[in-house]
N, C-alpha and C positions, 0 to 999 in steps of 0.2 A: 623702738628707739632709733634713731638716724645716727648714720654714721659721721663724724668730725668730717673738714673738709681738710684734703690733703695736705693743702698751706698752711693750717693749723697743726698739723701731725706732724709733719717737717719742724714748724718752730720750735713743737713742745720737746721734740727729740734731740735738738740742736741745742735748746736750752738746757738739758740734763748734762753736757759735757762741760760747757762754760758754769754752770755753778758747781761742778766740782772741783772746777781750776782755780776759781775766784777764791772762794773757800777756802782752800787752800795758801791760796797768797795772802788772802784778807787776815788769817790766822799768822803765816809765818810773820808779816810784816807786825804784828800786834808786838809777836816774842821778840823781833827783834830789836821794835824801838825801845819795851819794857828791859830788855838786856841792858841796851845802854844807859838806861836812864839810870837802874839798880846797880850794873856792874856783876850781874848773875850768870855770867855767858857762860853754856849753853843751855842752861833750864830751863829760862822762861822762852826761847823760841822753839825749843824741842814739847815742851807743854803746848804751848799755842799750836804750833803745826800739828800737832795728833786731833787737838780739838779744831782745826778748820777740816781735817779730810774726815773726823768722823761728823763733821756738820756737813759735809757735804754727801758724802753716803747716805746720811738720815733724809736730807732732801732728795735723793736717787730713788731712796725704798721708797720712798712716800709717793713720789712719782708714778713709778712702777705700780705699786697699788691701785693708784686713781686709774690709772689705764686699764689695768685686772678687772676693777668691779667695773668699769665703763661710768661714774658719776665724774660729774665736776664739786660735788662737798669737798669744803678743806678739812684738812684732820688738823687737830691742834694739839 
């Protein structure tokens, strides 16, 4: 099996930080505009925010995986 080329290893690395960050925003920003549209402050952004940093973990472990076993298959 050939090993990736190092421009590719650097991105995919660099990419693991920014979808935990985005995740994370993309989630609080959900609770927050749902807050106000409802009047529910703080549960629906404290809701959302858990489930954008545990979507972004999930995409972390998955990462890590694919590097483990060395394939490019997506896991679904």
């Amino acid at each position: 099996m050939a090993e990736k080329p190092l421009f590719k290893q650097l991105l995919q690395a660099s990419s693991v930080g920014l979808n935990l960050v985005i995740s994370t925003f993309v989630g609080l920003a959900i609770g927050y505009g749902l807050d106000k549209a409802f009047n529910t402050r703080p549960w629906l952004t404290i809701i959302f925010l858990i489930l954008g940093i545990i979507s972004g973990f999930r995409d972390l472990v998955r990462l890590a995986r694919k590097q483990n076993d060395g394939t490019d298959k997506q896991d679904i």
